[in-house]
N, C-alpha and C positions, 0 to 999 in steps of 0.2 A: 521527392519520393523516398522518404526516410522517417523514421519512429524519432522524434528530436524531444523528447522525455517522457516520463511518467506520468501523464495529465493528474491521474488523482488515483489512491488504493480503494475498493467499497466494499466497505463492513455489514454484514444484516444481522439486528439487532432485535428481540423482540419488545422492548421497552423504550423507543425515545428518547424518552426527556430524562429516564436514565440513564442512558449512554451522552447524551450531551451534558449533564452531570458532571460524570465520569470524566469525562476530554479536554473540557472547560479546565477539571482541576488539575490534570493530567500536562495538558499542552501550554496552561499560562493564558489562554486564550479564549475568548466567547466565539461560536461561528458566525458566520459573514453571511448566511444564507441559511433561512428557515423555508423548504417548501413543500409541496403537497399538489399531488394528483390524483383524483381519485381519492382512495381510501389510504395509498401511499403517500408515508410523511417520510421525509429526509432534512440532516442537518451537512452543511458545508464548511468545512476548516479549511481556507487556503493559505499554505504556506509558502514560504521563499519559492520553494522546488517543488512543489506537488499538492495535492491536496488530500484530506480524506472527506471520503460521501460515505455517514450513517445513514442505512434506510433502515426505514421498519415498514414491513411489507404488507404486512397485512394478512399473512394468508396469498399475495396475490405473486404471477407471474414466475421468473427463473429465480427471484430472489426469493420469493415464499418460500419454494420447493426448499431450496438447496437450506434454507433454515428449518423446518421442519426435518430436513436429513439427517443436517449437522450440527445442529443449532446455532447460538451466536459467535460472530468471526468475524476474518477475513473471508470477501467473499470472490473478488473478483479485482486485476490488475488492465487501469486504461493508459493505454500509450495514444499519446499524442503525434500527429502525424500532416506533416504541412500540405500533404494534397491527397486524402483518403481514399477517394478515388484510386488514381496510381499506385498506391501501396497496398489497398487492394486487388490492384490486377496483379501485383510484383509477387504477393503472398502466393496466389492462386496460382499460378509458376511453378510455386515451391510445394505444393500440394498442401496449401495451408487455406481453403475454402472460408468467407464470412457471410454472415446478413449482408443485404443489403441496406445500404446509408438510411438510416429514420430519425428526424428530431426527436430526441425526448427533452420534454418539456416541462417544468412545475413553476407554480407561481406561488409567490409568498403571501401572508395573510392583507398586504396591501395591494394586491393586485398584479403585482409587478410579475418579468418572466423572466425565465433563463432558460436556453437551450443550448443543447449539446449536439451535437452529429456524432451518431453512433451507429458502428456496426459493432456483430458479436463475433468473433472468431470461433473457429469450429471446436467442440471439446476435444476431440480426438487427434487433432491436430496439434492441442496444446497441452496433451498429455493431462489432461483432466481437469486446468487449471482454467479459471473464467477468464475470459480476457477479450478484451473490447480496444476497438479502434477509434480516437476521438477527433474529428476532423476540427478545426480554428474554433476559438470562440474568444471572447476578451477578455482582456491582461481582469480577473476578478481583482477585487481588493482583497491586500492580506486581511486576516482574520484577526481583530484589535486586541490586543495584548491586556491583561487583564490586570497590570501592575508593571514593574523592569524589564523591560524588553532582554535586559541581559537575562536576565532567569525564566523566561519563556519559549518555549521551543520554536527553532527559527527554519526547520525545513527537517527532511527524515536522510539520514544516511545509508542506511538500506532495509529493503525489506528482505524475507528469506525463504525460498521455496524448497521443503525440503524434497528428493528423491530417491527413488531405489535405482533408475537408470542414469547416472551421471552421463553417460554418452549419449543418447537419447536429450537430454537436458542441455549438453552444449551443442549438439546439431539446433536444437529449440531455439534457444535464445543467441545462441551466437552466428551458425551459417545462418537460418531462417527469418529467424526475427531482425537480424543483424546489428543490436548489441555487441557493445567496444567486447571483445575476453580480453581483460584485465589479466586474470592473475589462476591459476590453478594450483591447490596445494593440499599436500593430505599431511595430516601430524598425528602420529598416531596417540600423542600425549593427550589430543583431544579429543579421537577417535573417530576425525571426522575428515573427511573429505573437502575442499571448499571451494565452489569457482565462480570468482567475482565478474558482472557483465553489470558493464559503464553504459547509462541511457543520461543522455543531461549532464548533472553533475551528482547524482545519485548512481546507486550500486541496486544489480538484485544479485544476491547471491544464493547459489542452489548450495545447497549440501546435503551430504550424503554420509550416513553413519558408517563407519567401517567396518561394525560387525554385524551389519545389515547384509545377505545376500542378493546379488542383483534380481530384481525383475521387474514383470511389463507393467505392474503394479501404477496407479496415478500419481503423479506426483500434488503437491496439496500447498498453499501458501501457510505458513509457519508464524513468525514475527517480524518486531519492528525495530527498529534500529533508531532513535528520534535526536537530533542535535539541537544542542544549546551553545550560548555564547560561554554562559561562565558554570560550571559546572555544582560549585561550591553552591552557589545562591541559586540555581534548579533544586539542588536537593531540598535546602532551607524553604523555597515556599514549598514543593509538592508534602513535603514533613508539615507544614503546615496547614497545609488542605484536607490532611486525614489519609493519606496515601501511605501505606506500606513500601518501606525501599531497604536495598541493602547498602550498606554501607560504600561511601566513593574507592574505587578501587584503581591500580593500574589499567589501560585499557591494553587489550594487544595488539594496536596499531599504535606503534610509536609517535610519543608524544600526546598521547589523548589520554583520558580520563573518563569514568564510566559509573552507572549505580544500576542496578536491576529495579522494575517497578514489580514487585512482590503481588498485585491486588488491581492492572491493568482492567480495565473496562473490558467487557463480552471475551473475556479470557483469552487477551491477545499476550502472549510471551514479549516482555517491550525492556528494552536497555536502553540509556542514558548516554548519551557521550558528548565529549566535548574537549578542549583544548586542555594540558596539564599547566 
């Protein structure tokens, strides 16, 4: 009866096969899973720690909408949870209401399936942010490395939800959702607020601008955070892929090292890191 990772982040994309494009040259990696239901097609990157699901919707269902809103993004954050059930009734407790459990299902152009157990969890409950419950499904295969497994991204370090209610956002993710609270810290050198909550062996960390006044305002998922083995030779192929970066810099987690992807696929805000 516990959220024990981040199953996978889902981006809605209007283009496809150019966001898998984009991630392919991005992550080092081709996806592990091409499927389609319906007139909805998605692609599947599974990583060490989590995965990301591109969809392109279609026009159709929560994820049409919310791309027509907003257009391309992050759309929605799934925690993985060893008996969905339970951890549904434990939410519902907390006044945190979901769907009820429904396979969703897509198969690939060979016929084959994959199913997820999913519920949604309430918007209002999660402060505006999508977010779904994934009940077991199998260990997928990583997603094959497309060249040096050292220079390809080998799992996400965090992702990042920005808010206007920091307190609001640690009742969220920390009493409710119950994510480890790591670390809370405000600098004003960066102007920001920061409070890291441990799921797995990944971070989500909310922040909050400092010269942002509080309010009940939503809070929205932001970027991504992506690890590599060796940082030098990430920048050398995505430089070689055609990807805009900045230059490797100190990271501010001691002892890492880092680079900005400048030109990130469906204009996701994305950093580099890795060991110094």
């Amino acid at each position: 009866m516990t959220l024990t990772a981040l199953d996978h982040m889902a981006m809605v994309v209007h283009d496809l096969d150019t966001a898998v494009d984009g991630y392919t040259r991005l992550l080092g990696r081709a996806p592990d899973w091409l499927g389609l239901s319906g007139p909805v097609r998605h692609a599947w990157f599974q990583l060490g720690n989590t995965a990301l699901d591109i969809i392109a919707p279609a026009g159709q269902g929560p994820s049409g909408a919310w791309l027509a809103e907003h257009g391309e993004g992050l759309w929605g954050l799934a925690f993985a949870s060893d008996d969905i059930e339970a951890e549904r009734k434990r939410l519902a407790r907390l006044s945190m209401p979901s769907t009820d459990v429904m396979p969703i299902r897509t198969k690939s152009a060979d016929g084959e399936a994959r199913i997820w157990p999913t519920s949604v969890l309430d918007s209002d409950a999660t402060a505006g942010v999508t977010a779904f419950l994934i009940g077991e499904t199998p260990d997928w295969p990583v997603a094959p490395a497309s060249g040096d497994e050292a220079a390809a991204v080998s799992g996400l370090d965090h992702v990042v939800v920005s808010t206007r209610n920091p307190t609001r956002a640690a009742a969220l993710y920390g009493a409710r959702l119950g994510l480890g609270f790591k670390l809370d810290r405000s600098n004003p050198d960066w102007g920001t607020r920061l409070m890291f909550f441990k799921v797995g062996d990944l971070v989500v960390e909310v922040a909050h601008q400092l010269k942002n006044e509080l309010s009940d305002d939503p809070d929205s998922l932001w970027g991504l955070t992506w690890r590599v083995p060796d940082v030098a030779a990430a920048h050398a192929r995505m430089t070689a892929a055609g990807l805009s970066l900045s230059e490797v810099r100190e990271g501010r987690k001691p002892g890492s090292r880092v680079f900005t992807v400048k030109d990130a696929p469906a204009g996701v805000p994305t950093l580099i890191i890795g060991p110094a």
